[in-house]
Each structure stands twice: as structure tokens, then as C-alpha cells.
C-alpha positions in Angstrom: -12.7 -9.5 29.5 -12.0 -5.5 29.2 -15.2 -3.8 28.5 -14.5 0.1 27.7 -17.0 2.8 28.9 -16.2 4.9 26.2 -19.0 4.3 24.1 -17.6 5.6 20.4 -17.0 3.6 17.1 -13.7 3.2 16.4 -14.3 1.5 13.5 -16.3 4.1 12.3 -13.6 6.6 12.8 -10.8 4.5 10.7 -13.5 4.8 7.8 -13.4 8.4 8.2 -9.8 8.8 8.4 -8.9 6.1 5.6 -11.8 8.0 3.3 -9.6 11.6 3.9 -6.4 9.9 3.6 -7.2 8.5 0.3 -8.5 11.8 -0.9 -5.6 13.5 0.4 -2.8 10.5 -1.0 -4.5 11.2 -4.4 -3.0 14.7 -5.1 0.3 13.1 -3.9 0.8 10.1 -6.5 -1.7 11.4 -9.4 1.4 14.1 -10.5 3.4 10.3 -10.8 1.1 9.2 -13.1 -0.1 6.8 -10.7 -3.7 5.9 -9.2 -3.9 5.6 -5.3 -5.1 1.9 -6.2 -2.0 1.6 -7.8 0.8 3.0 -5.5 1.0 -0.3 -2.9 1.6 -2.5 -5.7 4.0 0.1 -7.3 5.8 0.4 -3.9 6.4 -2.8 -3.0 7.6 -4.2 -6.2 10.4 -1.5 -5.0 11.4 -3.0 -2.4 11.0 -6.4 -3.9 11.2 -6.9 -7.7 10.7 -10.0 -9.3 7.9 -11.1 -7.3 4.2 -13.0 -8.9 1.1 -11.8 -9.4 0.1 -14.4 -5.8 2.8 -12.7 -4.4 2.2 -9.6 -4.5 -1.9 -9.6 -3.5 -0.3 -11.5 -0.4 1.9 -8.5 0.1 -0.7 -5.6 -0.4 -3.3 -7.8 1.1 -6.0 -7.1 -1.3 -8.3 -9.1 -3.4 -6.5 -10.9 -6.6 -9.2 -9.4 -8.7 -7.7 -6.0 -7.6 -4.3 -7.1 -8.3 -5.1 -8.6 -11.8 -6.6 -4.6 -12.6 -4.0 -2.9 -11.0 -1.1 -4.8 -12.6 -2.5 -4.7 -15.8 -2.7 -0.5 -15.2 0.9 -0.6 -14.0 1.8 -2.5 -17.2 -0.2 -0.1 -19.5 1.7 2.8 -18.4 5.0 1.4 -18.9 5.9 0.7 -15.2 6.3 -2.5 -15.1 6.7 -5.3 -17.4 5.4 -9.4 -16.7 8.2 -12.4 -17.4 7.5 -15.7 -18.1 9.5 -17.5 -15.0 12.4 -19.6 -16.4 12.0 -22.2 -12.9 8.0 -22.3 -13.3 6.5 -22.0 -17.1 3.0 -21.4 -16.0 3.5 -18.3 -13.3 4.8 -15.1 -14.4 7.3 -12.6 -12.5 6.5 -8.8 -12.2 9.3 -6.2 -12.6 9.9 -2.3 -12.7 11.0 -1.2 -16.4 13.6 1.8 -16.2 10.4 4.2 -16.8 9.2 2.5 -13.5 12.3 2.8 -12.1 12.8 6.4 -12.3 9.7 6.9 -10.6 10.5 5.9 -7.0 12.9 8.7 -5.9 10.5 11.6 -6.3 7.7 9.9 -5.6 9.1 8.4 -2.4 9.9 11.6 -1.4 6.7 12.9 -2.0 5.0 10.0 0.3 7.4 10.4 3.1 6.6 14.4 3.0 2.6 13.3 3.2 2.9 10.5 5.8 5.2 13.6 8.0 2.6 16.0 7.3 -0.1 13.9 8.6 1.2 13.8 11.7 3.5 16.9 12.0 1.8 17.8 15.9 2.6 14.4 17.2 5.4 14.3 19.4 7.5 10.8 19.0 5.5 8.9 22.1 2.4 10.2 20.3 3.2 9.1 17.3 4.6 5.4 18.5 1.3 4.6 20.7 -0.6 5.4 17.4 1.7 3.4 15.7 1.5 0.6 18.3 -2.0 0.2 18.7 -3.0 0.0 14.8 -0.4 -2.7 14.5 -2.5 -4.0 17.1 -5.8 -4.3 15.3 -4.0 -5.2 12.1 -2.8 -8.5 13.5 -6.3 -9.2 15.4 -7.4 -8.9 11.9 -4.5 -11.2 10.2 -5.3 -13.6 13.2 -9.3 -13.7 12.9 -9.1 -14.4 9.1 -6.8 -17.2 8.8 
């Protein structure tokens, strides 16, 4: 068993950091008209259109109470727009409208800018063992609550 000497929180740093980073990620997507609550589901029904409401809490891995507000929000603004699915009557498949659409260049740009900004003093090894060892705790997580 590895016990560290080190005796600070890393936990309590991550709060920190996720806290600024949310601050920060809020002057990014606010000019796109869209909340930082709202800019996971936003982005992955980019990559992956189509997809229902299960789907996509499974995807952002947050709460379906969250997704139910968050879609509805997306919906309201005109983003996206919910389908009855023709293969199952009783589940219903999110999409992008063209107002949604248009969205994703700029705004993609804009999140790639922020995400290069945060760590614009890293060299690439720096930036890879970073990388490496948060992927690390997120599957301890994904492996602790299954």
C-alpha cells in the first residue's frame, strides 16, 4: 500500500481549481448565450446528435435532474429541439436546430483558446503527466461507483 508523506489535500485543491475554472469558463460561454451548466450538454450533442435525454446524463455524467433543467434551457433558447423517436414512441431524441448549429465554431474556438490559456506555462510532458494522472482519479472514481 503507498502511503505519501506529503501531507496536503488534494481533494481540496481540485475544489479550488474547479471553483476558479468555473468562474473563469463563465465569461467564455456567457457571450454564446450559454450557461456554464449548459455548455457539456451543448458540446456533446456536437459531437453526437441524435442522442436521449438517458444518454446524454450518461455522457456528461451528471444527475438526470440536472439534465432535465439543462435541456429544457438549451430548448428555450432555441438550441436544440426534442423528437419523438420513430423506433421507440416513449423516448425522445435531442438535436441541434441550425441556431444551435451555428453556435459551435466560435464557441469552440473560444474553449480551445481558454483550455490553452490555462495552461500556457506547461511544457508538453507537463502538460501530459497532468493530463495522465487526473484520468487517473477519474476512473478510480467510475470504478468505485459502479
Amino acid at each position: 500500500e503507498k502511503r505519501h508523506k506529503v501531507n496536503k489535500s488534494i481533494g481540496k485543491l481540485i475544489t479550488y481549481l474547479s471553483r476558479c475554472i468555473q468562474q473563469e469558463l463563465k465569461n467564455v460561454v456567457v457571450p454564446f448565450d450559454i450557461s456554464v451548466g449548459e455548455e457539456p450538454y451543448y458540446m456533446a450533442l456536437t459531437k453526437q446528435d441524435g442522442l436521449t435525454q438517458d444518454e446524454l446524463t450518461k455522457l456528461v455524467k451528471v444527475d438526470k435532474a440536472a439534465t432535465t433543467r439543462m435541456v429544457k434551457s438549451l430548448e428555450q433558447k432555441g438550441y436544440i429541439t426534442r423528437e419523438t423517436d420513430p423506433k421507440d414512441k416513449r423516448n425522445k431524441k435531442i438535436y441541434l436546430t441550425e441556431r444551435g448549429r451555428l453556435k459551435y465554431e466560435p464557441l469552440s474556438r473560444a474553449l480551445k483558446e481558454f483550455n490553452q490559456k490555462l495552461t500556457s506555462e506547461w511544457t508538453d510532458e507537463q502538460y501530459k503527466i497532468v493530463y495522465q494522472n487526473l484520468e487517473m482519479l477519474q476512473k478510480k472514481f467510475e470504478i468505485d461507483n459502479k
